[in-house]
N, CA, C and O atoms as a Maestro MAE file, in Angstrom:
{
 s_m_m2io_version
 :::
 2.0.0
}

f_m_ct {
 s_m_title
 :::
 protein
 m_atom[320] {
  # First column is atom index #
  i_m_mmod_type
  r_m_x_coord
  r_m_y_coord
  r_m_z_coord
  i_m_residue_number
  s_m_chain_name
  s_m_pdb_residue_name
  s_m_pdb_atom_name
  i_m_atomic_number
  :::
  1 25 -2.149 -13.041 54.135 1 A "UNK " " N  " 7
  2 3 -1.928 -13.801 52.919 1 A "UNK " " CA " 6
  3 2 -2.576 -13.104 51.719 1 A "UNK " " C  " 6
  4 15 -2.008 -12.772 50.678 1 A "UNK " " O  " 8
  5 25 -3.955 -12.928 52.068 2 A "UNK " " N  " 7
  6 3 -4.377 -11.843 50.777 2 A "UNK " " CA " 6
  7 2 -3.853 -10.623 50.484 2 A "UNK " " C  " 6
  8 15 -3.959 -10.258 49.314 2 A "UNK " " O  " 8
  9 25 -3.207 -9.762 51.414 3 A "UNK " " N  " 7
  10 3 -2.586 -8.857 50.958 3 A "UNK " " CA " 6
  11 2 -1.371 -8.798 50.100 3 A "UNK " " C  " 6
  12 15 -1.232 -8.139 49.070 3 A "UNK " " O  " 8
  13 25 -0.165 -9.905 50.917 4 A "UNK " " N  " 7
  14 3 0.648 -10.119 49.678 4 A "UNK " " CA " 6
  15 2 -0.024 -10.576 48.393 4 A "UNK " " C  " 6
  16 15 0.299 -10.028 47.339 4 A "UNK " " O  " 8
  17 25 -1.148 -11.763 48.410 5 A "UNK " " N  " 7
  18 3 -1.189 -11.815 47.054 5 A "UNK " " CA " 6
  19 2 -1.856 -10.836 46.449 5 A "UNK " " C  " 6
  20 15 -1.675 -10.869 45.232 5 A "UNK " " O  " 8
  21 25 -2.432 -10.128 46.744 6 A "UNK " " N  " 7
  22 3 -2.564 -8.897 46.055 6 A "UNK " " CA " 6
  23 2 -1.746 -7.588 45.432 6 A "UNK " " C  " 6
  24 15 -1.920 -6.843 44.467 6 A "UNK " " O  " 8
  25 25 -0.743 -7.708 46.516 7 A "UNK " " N  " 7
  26 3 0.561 -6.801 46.276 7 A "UNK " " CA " 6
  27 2 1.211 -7.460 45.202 7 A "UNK " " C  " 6
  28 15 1.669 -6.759 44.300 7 A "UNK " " O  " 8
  29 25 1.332 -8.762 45.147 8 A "UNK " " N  " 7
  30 3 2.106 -9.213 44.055 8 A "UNK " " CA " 6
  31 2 1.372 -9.181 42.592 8 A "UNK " " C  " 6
  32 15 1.893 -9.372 41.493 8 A "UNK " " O  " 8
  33 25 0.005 -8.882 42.906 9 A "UNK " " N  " 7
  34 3 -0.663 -9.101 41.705 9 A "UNK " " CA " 6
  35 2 -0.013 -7.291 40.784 9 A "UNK " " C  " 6
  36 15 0.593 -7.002 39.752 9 A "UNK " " O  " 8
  37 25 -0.566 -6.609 41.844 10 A "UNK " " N  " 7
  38 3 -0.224 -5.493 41.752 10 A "UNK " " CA " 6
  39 2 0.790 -5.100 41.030 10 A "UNK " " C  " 6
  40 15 0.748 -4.565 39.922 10 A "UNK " " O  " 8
  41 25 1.722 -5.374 41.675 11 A "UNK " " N  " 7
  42 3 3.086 -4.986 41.217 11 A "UNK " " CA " 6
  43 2 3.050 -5.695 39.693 11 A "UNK " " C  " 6
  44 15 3.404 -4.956 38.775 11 A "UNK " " O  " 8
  45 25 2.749 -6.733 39.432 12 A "UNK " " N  " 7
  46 3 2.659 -7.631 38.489 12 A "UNK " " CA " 6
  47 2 1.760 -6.578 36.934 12 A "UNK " " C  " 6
  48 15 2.152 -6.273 35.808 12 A "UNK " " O  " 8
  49 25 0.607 -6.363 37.616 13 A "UNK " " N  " 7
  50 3 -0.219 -5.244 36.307 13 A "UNK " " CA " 6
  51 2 0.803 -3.891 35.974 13 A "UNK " " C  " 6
  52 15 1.115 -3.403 34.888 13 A "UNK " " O  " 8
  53 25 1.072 -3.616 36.957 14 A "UNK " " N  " 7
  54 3 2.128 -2.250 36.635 14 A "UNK " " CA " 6
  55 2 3.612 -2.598 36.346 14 A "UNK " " C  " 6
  56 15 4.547 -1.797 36.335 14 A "UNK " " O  " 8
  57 25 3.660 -3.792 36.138 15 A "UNK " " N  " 7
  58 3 4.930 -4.065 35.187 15 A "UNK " " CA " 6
  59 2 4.526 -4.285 33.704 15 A "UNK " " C  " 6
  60 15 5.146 -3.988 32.683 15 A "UNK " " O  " 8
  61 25 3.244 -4.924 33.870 16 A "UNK " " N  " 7
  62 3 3.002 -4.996 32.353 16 A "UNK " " CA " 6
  63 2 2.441 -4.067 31.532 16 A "UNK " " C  " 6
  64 15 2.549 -4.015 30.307 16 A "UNK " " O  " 8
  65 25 1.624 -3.077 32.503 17 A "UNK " " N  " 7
  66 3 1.609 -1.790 31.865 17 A "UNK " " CA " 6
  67 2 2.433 -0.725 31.221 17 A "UNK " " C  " 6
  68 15 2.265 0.113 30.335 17 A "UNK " " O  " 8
  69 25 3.842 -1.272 32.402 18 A "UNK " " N  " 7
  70 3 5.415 -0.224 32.052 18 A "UNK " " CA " 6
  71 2 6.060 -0.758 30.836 18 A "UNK " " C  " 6
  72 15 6.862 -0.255 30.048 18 A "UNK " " O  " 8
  73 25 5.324 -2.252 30.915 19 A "UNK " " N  " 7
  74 3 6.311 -3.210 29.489 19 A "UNK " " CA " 6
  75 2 5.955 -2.383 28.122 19 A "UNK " " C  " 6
  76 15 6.634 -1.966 27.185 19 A "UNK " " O  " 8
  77 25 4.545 -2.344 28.462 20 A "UNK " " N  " 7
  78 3 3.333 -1.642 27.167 20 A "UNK " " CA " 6
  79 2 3.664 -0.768 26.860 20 A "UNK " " C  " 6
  80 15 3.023 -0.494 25.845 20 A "UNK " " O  " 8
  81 25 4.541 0.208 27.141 21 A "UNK " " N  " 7
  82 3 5.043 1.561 27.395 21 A "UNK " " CA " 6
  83 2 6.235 1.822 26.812 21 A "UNK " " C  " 6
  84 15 6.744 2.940 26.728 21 A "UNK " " O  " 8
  85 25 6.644 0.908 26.448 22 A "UNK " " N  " 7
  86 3 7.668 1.051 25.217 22 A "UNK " " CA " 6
  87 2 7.804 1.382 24.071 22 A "UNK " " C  " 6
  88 15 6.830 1.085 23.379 22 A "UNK " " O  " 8
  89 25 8.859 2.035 23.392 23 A "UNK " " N  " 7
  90 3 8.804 2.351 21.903 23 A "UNK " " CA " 6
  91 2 9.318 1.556 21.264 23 A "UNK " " C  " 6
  92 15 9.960 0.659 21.810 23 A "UNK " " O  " 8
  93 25 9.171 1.655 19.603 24 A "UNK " " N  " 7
  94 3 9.450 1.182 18.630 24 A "UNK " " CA " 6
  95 2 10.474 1.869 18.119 24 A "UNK " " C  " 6
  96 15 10.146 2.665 17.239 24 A "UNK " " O  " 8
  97 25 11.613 1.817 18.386 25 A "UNK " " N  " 7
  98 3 12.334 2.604 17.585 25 A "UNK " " CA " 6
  99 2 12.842 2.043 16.297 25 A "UNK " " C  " 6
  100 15 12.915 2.863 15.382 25 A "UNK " " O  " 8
  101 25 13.151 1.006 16.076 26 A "UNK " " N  " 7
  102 3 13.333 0.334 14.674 26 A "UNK " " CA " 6
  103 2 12.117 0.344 13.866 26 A "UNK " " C  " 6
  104 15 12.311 1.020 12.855 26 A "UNK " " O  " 8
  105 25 10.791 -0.204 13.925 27 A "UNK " " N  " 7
  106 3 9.835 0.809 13.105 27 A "UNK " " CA " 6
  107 2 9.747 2.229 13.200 27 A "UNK " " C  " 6
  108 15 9.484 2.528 12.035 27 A "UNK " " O  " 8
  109 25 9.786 3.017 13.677 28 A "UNK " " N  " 7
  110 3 9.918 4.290 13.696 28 A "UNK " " CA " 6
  111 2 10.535 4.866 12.824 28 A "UNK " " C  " 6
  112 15 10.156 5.800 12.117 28 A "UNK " " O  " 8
  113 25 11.898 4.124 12.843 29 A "UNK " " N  " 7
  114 3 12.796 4.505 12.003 29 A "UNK " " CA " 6
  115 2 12.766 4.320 10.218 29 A "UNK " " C  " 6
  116 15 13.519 4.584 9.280 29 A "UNK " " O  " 8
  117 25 11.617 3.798 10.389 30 A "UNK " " N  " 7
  118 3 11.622 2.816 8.980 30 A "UNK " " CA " 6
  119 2 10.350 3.504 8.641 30 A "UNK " " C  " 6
  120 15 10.322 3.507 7.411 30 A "UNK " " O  " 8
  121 25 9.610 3.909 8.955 31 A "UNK " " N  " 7
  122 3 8.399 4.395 9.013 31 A "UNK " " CA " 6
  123 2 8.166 4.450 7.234 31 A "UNK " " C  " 6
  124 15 9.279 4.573 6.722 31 A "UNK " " O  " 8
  125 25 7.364 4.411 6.460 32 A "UNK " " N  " 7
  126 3 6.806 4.889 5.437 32 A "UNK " " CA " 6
  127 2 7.902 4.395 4.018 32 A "UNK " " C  " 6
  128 15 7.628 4.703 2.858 32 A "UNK " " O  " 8
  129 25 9.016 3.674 4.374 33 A "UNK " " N  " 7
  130 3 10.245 3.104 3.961 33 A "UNK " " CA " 6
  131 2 9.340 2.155 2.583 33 A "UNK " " C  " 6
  132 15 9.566 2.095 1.375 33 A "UNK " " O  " 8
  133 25 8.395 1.585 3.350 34 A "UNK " " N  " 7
  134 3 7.446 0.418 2.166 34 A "UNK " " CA " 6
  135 2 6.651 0.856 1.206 34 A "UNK " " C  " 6
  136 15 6.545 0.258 0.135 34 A "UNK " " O  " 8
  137 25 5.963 2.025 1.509 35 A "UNK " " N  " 7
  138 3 5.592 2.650 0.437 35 A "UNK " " CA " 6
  139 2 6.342 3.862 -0.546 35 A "UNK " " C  " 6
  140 15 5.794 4.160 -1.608 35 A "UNK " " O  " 8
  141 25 7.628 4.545 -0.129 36 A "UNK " " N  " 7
  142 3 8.295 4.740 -0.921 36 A "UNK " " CA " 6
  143 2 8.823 3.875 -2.093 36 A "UNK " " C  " 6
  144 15 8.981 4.147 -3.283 36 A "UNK " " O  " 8
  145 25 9.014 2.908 -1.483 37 A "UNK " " N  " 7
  146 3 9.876 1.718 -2.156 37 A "UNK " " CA " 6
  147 2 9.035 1.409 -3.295 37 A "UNK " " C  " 6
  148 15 9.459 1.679 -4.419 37 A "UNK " " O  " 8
  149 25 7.451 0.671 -3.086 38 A "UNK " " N  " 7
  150 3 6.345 0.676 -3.980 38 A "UNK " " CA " 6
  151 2 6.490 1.794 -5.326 38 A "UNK " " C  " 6
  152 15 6.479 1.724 -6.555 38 A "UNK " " O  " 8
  153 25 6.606 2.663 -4.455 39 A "UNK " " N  " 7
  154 3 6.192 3.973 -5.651 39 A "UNK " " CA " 6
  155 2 6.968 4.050 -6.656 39 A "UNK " " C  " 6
  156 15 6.573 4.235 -7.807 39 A "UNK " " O  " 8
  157 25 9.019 3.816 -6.060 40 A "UNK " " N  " 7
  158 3 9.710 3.920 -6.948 40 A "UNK " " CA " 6
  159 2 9.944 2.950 -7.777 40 A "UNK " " C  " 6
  160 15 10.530 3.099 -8.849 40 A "UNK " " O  " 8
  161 25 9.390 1.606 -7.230 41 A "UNK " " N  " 7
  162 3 9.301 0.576 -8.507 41 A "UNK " " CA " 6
  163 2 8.398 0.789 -9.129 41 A "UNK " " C  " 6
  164 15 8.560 0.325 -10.258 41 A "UNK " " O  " 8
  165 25 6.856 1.585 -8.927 42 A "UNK " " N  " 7
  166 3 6.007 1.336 -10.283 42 A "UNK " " CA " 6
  167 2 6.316 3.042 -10.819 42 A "UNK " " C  " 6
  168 15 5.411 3.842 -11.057 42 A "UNK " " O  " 8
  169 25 7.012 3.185 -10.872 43 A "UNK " " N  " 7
  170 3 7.152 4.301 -11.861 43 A "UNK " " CA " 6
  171 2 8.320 4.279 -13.079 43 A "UNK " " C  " 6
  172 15 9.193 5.142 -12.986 43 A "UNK " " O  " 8
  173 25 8.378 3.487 -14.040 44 A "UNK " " N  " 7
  174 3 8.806 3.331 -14.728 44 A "UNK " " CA " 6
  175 2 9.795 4.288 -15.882 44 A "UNK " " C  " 6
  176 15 10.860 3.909 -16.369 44 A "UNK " " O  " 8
  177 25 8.930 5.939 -16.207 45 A "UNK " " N  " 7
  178 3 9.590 7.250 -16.602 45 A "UNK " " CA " 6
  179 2 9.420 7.756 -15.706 45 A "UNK " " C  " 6
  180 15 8.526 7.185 -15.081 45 A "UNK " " O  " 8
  181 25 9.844 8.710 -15.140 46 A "UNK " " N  " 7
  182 3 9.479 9.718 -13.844 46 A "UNK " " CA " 6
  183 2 8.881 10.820 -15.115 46 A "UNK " " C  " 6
  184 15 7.783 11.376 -15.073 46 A "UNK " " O  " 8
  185 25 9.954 10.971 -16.280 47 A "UNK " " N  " 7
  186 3 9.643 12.362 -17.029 47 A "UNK " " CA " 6
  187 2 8.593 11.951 -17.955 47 A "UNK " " C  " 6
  188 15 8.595 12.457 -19.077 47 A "UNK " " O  " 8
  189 25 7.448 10.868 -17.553 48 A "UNK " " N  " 7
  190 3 7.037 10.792 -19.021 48 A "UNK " " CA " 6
  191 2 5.813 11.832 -19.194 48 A "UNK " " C  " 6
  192 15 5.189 11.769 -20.254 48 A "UNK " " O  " 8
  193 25 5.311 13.070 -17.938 49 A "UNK " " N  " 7
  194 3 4.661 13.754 -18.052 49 A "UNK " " CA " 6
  195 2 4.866 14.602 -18.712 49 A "UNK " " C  " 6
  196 15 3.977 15.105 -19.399 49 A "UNK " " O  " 8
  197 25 6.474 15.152 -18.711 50 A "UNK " " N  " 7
  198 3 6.721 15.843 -19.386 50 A "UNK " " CA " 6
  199 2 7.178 15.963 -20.873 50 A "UNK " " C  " 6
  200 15 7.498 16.985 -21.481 50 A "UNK " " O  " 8
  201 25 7.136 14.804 -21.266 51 A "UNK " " N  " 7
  202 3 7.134 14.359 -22.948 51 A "UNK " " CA " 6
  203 2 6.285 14.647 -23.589 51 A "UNK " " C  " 6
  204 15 5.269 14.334 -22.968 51 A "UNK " " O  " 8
  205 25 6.080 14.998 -24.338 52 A "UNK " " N  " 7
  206 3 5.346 14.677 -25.040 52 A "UNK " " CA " 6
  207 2 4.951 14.282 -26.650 52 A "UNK " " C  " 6
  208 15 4.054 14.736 -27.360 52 A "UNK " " O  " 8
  209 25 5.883 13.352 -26.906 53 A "UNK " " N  " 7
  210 3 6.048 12.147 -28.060 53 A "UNK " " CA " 6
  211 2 4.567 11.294 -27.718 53 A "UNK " " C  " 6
  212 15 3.895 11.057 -26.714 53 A "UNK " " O  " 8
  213 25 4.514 11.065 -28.840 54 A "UNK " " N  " 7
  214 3 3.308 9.895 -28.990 54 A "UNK " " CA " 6
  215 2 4.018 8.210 -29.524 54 A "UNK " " C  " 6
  216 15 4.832 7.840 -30.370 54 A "UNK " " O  " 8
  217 25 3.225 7.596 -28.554 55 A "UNK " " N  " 7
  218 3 3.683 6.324 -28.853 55 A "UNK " " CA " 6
  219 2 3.367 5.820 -30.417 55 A "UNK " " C  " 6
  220 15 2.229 5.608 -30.836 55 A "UNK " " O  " 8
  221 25 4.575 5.673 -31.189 56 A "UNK " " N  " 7
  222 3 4.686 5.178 -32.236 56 A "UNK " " CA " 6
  223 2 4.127 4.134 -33.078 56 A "UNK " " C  " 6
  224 15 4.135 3.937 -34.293 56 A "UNK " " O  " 8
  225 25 3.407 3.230 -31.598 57 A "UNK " " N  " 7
  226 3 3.491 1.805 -32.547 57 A "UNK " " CA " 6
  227 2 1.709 1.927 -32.950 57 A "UNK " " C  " 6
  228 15 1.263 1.098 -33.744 57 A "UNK " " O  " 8
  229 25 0.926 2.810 -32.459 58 A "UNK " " N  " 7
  230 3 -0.919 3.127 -32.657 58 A "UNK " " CA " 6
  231 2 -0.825 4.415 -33.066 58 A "UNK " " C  " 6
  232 15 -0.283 5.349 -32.476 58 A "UNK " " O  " 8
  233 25 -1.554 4.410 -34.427 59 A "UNK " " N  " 7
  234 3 -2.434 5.997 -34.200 59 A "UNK " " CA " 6
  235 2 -3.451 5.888 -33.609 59 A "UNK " " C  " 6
  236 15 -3.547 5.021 -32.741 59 A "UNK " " O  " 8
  237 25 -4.659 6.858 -33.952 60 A "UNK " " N  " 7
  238 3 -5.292 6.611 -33.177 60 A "UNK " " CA " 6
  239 2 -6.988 5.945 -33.374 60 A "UNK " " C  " 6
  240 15 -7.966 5.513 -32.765 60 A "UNK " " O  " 8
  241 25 -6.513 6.209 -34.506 61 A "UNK " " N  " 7
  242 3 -8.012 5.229 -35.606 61 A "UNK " " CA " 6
  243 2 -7.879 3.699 -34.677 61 A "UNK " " C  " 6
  244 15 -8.745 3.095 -34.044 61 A "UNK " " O  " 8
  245 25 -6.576 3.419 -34.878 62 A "UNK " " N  " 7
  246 3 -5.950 1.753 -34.431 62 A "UNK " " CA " 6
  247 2 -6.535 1.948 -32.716 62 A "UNK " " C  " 6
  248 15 -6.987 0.946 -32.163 62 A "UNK " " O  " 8
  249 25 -6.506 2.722 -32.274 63 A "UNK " " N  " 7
  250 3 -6.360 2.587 -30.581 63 A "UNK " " CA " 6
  251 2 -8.149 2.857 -29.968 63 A "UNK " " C  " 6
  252 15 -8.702 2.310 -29.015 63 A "UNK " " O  " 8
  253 25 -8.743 3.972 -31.006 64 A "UNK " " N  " 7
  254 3 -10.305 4.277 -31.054 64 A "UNK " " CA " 6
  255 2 -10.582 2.492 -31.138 64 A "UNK " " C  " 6
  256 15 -11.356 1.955 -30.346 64 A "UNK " " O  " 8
  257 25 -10.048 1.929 -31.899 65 A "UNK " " N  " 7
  258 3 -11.135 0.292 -32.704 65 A "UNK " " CA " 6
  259 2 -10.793 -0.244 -31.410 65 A "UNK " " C  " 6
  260 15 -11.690 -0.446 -30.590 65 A "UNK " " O  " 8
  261 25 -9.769 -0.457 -31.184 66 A "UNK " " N  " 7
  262 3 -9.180 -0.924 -29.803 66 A "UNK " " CA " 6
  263 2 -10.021 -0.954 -28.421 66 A "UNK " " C  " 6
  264 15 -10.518 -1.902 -27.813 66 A "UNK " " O  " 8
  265 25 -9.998 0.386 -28.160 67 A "UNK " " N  " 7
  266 3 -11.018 0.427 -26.897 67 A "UNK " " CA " 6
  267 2 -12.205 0.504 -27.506 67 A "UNK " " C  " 6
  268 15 -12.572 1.651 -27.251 67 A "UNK " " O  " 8
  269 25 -13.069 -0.031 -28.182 68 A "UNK " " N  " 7
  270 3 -14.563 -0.169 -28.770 68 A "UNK " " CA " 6
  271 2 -14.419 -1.489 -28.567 68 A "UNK " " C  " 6
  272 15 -15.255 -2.096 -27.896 68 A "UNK " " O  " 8
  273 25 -13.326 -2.122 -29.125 69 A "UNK " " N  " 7
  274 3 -13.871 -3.954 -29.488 69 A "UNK " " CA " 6
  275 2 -13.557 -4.327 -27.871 69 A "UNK " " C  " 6
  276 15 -14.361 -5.152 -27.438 69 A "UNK " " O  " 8
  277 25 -12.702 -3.950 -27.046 70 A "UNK " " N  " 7
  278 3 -12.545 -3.745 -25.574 70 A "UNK " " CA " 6
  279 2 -13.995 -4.113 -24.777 70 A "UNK " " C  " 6
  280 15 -14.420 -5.141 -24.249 70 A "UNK " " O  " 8
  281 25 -14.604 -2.576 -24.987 71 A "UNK " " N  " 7
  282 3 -16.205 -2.320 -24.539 71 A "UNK " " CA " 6
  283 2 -17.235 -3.142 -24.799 71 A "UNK " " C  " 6
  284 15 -18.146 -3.482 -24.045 71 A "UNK " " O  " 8
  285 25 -17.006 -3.475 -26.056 72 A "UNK " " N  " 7
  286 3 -18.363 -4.531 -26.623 72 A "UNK " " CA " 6
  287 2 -17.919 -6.044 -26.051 72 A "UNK " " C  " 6
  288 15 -18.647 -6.986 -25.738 72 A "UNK " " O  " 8
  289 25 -16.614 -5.944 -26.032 73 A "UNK " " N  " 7
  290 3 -16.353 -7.647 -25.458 73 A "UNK " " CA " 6
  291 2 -17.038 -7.858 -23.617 73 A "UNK " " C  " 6
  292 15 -17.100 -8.995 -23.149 73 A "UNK " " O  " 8
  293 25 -17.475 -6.664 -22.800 74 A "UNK " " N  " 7
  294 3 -18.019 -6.753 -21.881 74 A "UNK " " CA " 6
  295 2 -19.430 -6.845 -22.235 74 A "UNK " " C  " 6
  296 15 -20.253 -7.573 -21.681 74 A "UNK " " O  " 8
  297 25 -19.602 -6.193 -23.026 75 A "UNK " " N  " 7
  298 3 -21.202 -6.558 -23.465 75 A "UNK " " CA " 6
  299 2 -21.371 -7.940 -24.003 75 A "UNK " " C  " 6
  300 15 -22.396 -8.550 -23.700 75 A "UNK " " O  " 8
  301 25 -20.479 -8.497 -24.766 76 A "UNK " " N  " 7
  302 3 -20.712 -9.752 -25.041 76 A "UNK " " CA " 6
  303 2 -20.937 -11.152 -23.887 76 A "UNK " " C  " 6
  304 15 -21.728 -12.094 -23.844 76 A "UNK " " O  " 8
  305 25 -19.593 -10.611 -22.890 77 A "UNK " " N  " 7
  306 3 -19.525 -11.021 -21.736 77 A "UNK " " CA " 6
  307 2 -20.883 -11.587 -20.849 77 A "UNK " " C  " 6
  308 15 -21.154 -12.741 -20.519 77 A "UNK " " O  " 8
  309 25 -21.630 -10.306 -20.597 78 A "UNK " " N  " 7
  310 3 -22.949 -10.098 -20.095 78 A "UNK " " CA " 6
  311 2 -24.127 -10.733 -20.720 78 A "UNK " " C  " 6
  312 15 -25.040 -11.127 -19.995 78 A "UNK " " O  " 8
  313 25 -24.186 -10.864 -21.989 79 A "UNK " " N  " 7
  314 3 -25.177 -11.257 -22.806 79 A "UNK " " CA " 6
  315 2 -25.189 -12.867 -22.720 79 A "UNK " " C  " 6
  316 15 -26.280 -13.412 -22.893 79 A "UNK " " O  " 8
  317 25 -24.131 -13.617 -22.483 80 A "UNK " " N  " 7
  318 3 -23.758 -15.231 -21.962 80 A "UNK " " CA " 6
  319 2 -24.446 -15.601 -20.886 80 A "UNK " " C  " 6
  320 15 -24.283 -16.723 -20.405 80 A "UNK " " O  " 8
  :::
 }
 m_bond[319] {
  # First column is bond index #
  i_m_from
  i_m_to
  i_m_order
  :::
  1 1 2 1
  2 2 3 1
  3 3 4 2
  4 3 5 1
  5 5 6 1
  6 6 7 1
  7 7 8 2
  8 7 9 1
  9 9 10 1
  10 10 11 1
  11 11 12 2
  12 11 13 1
  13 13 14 1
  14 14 15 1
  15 15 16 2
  16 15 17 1
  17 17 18 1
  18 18 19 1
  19 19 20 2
  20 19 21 1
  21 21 22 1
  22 22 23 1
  23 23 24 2
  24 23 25 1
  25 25 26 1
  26 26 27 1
  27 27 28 2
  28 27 29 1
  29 29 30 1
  30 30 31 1
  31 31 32 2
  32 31 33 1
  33 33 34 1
  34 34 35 1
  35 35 36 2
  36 35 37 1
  37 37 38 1
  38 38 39 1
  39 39 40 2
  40 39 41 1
  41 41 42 1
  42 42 43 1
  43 43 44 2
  44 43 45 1
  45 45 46 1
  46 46 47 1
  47 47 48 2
  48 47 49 1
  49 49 50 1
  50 50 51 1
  51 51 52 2
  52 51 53 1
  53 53 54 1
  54 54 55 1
  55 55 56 2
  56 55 57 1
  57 57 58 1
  58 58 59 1
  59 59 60 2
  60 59 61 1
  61 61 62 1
  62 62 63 1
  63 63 64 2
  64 63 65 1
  65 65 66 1
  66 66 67 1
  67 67 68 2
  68 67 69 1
  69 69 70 1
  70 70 71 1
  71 71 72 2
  72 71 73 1
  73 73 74 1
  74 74 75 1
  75 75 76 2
  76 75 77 1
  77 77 78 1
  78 78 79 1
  79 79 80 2
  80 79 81 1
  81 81 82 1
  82 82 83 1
  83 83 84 2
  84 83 85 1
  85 85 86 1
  86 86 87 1
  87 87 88 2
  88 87 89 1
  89 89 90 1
  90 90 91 1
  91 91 92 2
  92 91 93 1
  93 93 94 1
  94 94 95 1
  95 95 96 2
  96 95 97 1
  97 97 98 1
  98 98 99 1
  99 99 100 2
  100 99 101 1
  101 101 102 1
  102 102 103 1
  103 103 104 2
  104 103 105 1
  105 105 106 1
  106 106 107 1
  107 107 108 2
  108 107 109 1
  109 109 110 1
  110 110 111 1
  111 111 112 2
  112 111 113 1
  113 113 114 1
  114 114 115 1
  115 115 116 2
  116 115 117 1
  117 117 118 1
  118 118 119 1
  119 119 120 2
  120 119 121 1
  121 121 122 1
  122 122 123 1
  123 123 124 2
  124 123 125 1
  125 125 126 1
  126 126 127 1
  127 127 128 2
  128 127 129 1
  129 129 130 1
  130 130 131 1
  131 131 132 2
  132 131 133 1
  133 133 134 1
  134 134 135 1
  135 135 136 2
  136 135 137 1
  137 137 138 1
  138 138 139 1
  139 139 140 2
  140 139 141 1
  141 141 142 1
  142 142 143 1
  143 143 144 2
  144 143 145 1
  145 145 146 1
  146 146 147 1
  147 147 148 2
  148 147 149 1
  149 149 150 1
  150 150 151 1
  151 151 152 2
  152 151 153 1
  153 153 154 1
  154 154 155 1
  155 155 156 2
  156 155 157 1
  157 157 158 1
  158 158 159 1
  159 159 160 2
  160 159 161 1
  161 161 162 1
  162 162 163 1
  163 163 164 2
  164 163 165 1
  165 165 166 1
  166 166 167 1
  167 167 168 2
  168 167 169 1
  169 169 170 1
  170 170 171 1
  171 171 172 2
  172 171 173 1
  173 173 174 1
  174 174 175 1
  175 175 176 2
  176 175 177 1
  177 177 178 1
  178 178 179 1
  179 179 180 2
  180 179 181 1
  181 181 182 1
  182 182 183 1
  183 183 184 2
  184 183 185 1
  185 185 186 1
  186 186 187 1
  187 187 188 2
  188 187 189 1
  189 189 190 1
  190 190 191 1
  191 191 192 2
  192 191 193 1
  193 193 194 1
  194 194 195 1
  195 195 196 2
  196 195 197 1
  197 197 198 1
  198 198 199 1
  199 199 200 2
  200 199 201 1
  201 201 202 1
  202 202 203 1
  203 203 204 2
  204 203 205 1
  205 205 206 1
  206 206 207 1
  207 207 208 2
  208 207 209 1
  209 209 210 1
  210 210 211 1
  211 211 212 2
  212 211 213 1
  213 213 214 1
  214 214 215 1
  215 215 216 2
  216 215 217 1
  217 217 218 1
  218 218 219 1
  219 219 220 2
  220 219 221 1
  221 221 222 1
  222 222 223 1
  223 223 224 2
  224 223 225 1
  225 225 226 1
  226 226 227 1
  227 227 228 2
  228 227 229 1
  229 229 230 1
  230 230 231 1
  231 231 232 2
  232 231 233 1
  233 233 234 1
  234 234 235 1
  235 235 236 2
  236 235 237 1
  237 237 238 1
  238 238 239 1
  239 239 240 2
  240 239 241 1
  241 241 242 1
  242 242 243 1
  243 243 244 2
  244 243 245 1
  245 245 246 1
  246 246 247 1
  247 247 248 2
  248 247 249 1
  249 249 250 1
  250 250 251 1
  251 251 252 2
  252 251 253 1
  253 253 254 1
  254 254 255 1
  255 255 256 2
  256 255 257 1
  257 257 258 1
  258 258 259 1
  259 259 260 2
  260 259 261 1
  261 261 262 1
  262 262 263 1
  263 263 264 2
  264 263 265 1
  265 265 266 1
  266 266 267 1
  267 267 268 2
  268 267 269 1
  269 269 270 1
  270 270 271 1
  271 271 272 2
  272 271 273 1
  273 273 274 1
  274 274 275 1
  275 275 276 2
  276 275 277 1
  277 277 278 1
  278 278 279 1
  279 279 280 2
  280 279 281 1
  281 281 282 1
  282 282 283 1
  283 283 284 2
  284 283 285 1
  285 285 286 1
  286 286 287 1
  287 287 288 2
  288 287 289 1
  289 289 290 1
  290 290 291 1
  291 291 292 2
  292 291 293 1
  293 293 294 1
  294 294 295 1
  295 295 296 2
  296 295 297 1
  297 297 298 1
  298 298 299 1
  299 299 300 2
  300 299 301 1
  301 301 302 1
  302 302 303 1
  303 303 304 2
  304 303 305 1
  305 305 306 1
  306 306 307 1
  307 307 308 2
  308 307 309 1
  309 309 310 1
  310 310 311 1
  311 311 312 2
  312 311 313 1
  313 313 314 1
  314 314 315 1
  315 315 316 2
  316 315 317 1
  317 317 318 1
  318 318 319 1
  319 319 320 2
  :::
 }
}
């Protein structure tokens, strides 16, 4: 009696080991599919490295005050 149930156990681990042993072929196939996808939605110009126009609507006096009042608003932040 213990031997069959042991044989059956047996047989039983080395099926589920053979189950484990399977591939993925539909992920596989897809592999890296999600982060392409990511990339090509946040890239908005592909060429905008190669432009080089300046955005029209700041010079740069306007954009210097900009990131200063930016900076100090964390200092203000902190000082609360």
């Amino acid at each position: 009696m213990f031997k069959i149930l042991s044989n059956i156990l047996m047989i039983a681990a080395v099926a589920a080991v053979m189950g484990a042993c399977t591939g993925t072929p539909y992920l596989n196939s897809h592999w890296g599919r999600s982060v392409e996808t990511a990339k090509t939605l946040q890239v908005a110009n592909p060429q905008a490295g190669r432009q080089s126009v300046q955005a029209p609507e700041m010079d740069g006096r306007a954009a210097g005050q900009a990131v200063d009042s930016y900076r100090q608003s964390f200092n203000q932040a902190v000082a609360h």
